[in-house]
C-alpha positions in Angstrom: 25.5 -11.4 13.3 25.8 -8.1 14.7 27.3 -6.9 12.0 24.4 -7.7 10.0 22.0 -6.1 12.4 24.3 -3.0 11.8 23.6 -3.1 8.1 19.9 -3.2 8.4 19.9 -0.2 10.7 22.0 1.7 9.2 21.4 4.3 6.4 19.9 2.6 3.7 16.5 2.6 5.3 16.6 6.1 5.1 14.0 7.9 3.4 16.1 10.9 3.0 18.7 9.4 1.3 16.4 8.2 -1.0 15.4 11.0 -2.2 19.1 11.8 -2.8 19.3 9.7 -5.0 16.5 9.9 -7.1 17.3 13.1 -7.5 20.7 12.0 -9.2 18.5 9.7 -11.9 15.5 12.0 -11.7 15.8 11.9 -15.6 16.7 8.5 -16.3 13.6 7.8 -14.1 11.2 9.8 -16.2 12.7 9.1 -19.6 13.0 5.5 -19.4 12.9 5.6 -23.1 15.1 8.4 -24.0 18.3 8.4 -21.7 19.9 5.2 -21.2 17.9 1.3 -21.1 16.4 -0.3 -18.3 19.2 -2.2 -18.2 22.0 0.4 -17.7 19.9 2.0 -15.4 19.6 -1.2 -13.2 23.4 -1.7 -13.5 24.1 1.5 -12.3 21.3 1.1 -9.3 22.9 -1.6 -8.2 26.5 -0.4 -8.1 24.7 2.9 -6.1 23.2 0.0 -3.5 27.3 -1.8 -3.2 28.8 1.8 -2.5 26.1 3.0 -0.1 26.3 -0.5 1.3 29.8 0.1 2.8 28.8 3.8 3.8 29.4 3.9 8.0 27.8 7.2 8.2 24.7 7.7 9.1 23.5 11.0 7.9 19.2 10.7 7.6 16.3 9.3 9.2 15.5 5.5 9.1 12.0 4.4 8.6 11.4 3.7 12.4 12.4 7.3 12.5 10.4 8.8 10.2 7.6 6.7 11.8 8.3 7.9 14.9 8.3 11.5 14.2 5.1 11.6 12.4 3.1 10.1 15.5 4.8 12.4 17.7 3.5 15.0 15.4 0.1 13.7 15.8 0.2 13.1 19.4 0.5 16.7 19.6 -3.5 17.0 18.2 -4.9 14.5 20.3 -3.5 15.7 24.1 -7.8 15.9 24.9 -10.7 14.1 24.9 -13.1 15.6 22.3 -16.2 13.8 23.7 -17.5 10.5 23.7 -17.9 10.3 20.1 -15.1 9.9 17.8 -15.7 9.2 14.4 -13.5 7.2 12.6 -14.7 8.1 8.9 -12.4 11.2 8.4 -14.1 14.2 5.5 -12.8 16.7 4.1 -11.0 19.2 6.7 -11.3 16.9 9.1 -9.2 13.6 7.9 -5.8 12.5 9.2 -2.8 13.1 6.6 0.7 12.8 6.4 2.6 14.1 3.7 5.5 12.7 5.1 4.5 9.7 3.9 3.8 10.3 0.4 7.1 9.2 -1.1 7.6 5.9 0.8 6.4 3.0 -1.2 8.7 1.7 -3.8 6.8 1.5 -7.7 7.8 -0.2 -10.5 8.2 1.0 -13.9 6.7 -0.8 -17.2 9.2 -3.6 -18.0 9.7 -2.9 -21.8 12.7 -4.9 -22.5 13.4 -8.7 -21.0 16.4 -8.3 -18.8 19.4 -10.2 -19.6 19.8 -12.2 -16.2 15.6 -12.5 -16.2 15.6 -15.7 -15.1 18.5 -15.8 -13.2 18.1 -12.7 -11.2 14.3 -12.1 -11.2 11.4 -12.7 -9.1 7.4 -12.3 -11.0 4.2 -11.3 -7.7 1.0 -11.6 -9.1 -1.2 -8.4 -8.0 -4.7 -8.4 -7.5 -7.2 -5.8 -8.6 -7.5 -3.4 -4.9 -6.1 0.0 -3.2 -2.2 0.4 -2.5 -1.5 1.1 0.6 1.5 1.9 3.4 0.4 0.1 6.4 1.8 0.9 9.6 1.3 -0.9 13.0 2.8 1.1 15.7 1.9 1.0 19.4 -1.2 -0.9 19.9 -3.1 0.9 16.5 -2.8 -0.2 12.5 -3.0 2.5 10.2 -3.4 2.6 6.4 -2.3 4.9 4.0 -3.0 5.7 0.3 0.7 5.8 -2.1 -0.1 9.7 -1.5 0.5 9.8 2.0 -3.2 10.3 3.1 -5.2 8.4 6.0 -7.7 5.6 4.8 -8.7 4.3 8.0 -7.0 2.4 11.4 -8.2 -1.6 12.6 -6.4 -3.2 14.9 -4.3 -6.1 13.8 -2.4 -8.9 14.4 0.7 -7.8 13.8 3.7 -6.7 15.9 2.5 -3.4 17.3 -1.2 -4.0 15.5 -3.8 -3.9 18.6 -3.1 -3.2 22.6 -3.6 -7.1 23.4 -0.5 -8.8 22.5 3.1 -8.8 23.6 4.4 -6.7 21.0 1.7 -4.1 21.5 4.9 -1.5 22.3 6.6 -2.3 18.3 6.3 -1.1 15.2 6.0 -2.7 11.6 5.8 -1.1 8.3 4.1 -2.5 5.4 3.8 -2.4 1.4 0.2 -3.9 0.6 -2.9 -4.5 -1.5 -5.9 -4.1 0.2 -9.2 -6.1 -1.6 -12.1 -4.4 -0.3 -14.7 -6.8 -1.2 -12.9 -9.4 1.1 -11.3 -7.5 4.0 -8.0 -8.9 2.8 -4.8 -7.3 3.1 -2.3 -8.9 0.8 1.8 -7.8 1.4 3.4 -7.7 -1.3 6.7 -6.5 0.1 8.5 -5.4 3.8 9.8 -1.9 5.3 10.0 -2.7 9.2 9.4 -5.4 11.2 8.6 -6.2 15.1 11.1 -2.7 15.4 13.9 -3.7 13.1 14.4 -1.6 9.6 14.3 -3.7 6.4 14.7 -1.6 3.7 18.5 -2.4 3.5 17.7 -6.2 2.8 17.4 -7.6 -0.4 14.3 -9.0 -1.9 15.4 -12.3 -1.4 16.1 -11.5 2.7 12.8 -9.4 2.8 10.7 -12.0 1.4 12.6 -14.6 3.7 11.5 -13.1 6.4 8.1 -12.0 5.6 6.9 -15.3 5.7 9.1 -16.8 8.4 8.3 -14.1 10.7 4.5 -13.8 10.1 3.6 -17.6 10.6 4.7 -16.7 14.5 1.3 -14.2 14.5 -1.4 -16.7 13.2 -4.3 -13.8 14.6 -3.4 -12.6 11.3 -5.4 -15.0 9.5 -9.1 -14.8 10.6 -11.7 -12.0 12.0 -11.4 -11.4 15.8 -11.0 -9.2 19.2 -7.0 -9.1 17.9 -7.3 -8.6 14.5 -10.3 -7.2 11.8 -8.9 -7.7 8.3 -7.5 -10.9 7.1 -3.6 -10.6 6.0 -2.3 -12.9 3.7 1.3 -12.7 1.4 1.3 -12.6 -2.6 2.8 -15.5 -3.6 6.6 -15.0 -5.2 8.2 -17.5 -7.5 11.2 -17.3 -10.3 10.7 -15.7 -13.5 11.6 -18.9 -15.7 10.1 -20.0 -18.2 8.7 -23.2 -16.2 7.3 -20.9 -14.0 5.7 -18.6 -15.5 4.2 -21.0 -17.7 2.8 -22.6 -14.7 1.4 -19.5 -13.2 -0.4 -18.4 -16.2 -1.6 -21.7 -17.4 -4.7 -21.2 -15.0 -7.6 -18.7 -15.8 -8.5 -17.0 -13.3 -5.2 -17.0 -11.4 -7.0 -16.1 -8.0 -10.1 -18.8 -7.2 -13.3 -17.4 -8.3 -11.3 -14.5 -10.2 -11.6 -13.1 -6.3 -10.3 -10.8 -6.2 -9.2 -10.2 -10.1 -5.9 -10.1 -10.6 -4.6 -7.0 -12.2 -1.1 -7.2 -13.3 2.8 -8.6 -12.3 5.2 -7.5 -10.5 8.9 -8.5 -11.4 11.3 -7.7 -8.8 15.2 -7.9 -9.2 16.4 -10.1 -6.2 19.0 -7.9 -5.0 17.2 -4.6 -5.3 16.8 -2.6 -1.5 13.5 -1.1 -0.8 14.0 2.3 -2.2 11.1 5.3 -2.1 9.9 6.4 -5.5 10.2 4.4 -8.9 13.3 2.2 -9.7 13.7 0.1 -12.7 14.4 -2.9 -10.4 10.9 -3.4 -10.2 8.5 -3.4 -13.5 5.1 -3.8 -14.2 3.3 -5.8 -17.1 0.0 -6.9 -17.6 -0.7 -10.6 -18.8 -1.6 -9.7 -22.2 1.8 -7.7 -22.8 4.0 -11.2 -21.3 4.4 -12.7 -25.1 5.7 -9.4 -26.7 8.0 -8.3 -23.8 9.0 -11.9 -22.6 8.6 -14.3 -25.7 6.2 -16.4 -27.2 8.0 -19.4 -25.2 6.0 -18.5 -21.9 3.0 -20.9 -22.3 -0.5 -18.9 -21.4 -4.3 -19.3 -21.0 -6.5 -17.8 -23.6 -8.6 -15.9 -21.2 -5.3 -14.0 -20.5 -5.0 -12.4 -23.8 -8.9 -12.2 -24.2 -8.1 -8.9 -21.7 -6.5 -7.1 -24.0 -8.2 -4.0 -25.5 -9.9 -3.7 -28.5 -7.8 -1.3 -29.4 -4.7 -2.5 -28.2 -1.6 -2.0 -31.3 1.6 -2.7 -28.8 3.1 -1.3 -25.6 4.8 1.9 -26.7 1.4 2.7 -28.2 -0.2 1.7 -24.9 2.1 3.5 -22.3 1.6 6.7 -24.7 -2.0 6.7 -24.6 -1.9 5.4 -20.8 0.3 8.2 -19.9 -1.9 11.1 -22.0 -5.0 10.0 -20.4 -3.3 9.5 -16.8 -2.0 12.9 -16.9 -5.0 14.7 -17.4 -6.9 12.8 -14.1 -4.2 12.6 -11.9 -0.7 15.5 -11.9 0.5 14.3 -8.3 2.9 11.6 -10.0 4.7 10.2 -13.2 2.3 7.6 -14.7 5.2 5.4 -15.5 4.4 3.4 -12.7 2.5 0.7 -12.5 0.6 1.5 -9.4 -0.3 4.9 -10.7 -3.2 3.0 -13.4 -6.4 4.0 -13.9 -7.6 0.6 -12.3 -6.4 0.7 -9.0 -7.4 4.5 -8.8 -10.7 4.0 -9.6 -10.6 1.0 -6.8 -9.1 3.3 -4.0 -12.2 6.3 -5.0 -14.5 3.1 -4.2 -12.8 2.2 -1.2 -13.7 5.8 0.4 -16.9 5.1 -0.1 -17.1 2.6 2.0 -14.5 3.0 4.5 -17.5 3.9 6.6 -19.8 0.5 6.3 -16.3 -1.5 6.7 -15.6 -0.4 10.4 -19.0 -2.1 11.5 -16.8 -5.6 11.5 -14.5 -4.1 14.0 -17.2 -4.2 16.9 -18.0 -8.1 18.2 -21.7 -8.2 19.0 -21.3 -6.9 22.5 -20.3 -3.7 21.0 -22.7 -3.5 18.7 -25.8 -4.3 21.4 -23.8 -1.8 23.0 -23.8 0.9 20.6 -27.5 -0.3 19.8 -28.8 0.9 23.6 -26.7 3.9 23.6 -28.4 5.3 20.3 -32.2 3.9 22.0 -30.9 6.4 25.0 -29.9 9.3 22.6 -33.5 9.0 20.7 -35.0 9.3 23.6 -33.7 12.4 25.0 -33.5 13.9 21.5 -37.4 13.7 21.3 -37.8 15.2 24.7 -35.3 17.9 23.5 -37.1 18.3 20.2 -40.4 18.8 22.5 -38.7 21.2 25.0 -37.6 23.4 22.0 -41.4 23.8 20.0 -41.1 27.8 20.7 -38.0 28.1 18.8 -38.1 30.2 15.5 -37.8 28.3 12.2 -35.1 30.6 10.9 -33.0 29.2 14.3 -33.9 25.7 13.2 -32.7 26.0 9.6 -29.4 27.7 10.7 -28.8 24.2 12.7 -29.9 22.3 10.3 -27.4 23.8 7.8 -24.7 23.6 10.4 -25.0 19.8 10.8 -25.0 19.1 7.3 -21.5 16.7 6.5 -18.7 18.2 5.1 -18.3 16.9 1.4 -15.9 14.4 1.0 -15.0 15.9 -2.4 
């Protein structure tokens, strides 16, 4: 047992050693098609994960770390009160972000050639249609994160380390998530950290193991209240057979109501660590493209392949037009991923817009007759200031007028 404990805090949750090594496949990584197949690259991944496995040294920061260092950092800008209000809609100049975390969640690549040990070595997550983000609930606060590494907005939650109520108020946990505005749901799709122990050295199988062992013991997670303000639920995970599969995509819509839509699948290789950046141990396909990557065998619902574009040819035709267009919106990635698409972008610009609205089902209705009688008191003494100030210039007026005006968020 302890030697296991060792493992997972050792150095493969390091970030920095990541990076390492993606800097040795930095071309295999971005010409999946042109230097080596997926499948030599996932060999050779996987013999890197054995050899780093036995590694005693511990050269680089953990996740905890890195988690650690970065609230320190911020700690450092919030030593004073600034007044009594605080806004917790963040524009431009004035937003919380961490670069440090813009390399930390692990993306797939397109899966454009069936594995040899698919079914034996494979797991398929179906993703719904909503924002990627790094979640992070350290010391009584949950923050949220975009792929990038910028701040979306903070809830409290019940998770280890979520809100200031519970026990583990003082511990940390690290998330990979979809977050589906529309419902205030937070679905995990995988694990980084958890109640203060490191998990990115732990398989899929392990990480998902423990995911949803470890989460039934925090059942705030599951509705609206004083502990928690966004629902949190797990994407379900089954085998890639062909029994499977068939039974997943035999229904139309996969998620009830089609809500929230679901976007694409994940395939993850059971033994693959939780690395930063893309790794061919994880791809990405849409329904429609399961028949002409997979086989014909994998029995599907019509509505699937009614998604398809009109005109769609095949997926190297696809990716190549995906990637052109990609790369002209959006240069701070490779658009080989699947979490780079054009979808979930355009979801994550309509999430900013109404980040603001969303923290209104934070405050219980104490707060909000709260908040109600303090603005009745702040109307008040504005129109007495308003009256007090009649002799003052218009050219004074329109300078404050100009000054108060909200920073664009563009």
């Amino acid at each position: 047992m302890e030697d296991d404990l060792e493992i997972l805090e050792r150095a493969l949750s390091n970030l920095e050693a990541t990076e390492s090594q993606e800097k040795s496949y930095e071309g295999l990584y971005k010409n999946w098609g042109k230097s080596g197949s997926q499948e030599e690259r996932r060999a050779e991944l996987l013999e890197t994960q054995k050899a780093n496995r036995n590694n005693k040294i511990d050269r680089f920061r953990g996740i905890l770390e890195l988690v650690n260092a970065v609230e320190d950092n911020n700690n450092l800008f919030n030593t004073q009160e600034k007044g009594p209000y605080s806004p917790k809609v963040y524009v431009a100049g004035f937003h919380k972000t961490c670069l440090k975390y813009s390399n930390v969640l692990m993306l797939s690549e397109w899966m454009i050639e069936k594995p040899s040990d698919f079914e034996k070595n494979w797991f398929v997550v179906p993703c719904p249609k909503g924002v990627r983000l790094l979640v992070i609930a350290n010391n009584g606060i949950t923050k949220f994160y975009t792929k990038y590494g910028q701040f979306k907005f903070e809830r409290y939650t019940g998770l280890p380390g979520g809100n200031p109520y519970n026990f583990y108020r003082k511990h940390c946990c690290v998330l990979d998530c979809f977050y589906y505005q529309p419902s205030n749901t937070l679905y995990i799709v995988d694990l980084l950290a958890w109640n203060n122990q490191p998990m990115t050295d732990g398989e899929t199988e392990f990480r998902r193991y423990w995911m949803q062992t470890q989460l039934e013991d925090f059942p705030d997670t599951k509705t609206i209240n004083n502990k928690n303000k966004v629902i949190i639920d797990i994407l379900p995970m089954m085998p890639c057979t062909t029994h499977y599969l068939s039974f997943m995509l035999s229904s139309y819509p996969y998620f009830k109501d089609n809500f929230p839509p679901l976007d694409g699948l994940l395939f993850y290789h059971k033994k693959a660590h939780y690395v930063a950046g893309q790794t061919p141990l994880v791809g990405w396909l849409y329904p429609y493209m399961i028949p002409e990557v997979l086989g014909e065998e994998i029995t599907m619902h019509p509505g699937y392949l009614e998604e398809m574009p009109a005109d769609y040819v095949n997926q190297g035709d696809f990716i190549e037009k995906f990637e052109a267009k990609h790369n002209k919106k959006n240069k701070r990635g490779s658009s080989n991923a699947m979490e780079t698409n054009s979808t979930n972008d355009v979801a994550e610009k309509n999430e900013n817009a109404v980040i603001g609205n969303n923290e209104d089902m934070e405050t219980n209705t104490q707060d909000r007759e709260q908040k109600n009688g303090e603005v009745k008191e702040k109307g008040t003494k504005s129109k007495k200031s308003v009256t007090a100030k009649e002799g003052v210039s218009m050219e004074t007026e329109e300078a404050k007028s100009n000054a108060a005006k909200p920073i664009s968020s563009e």
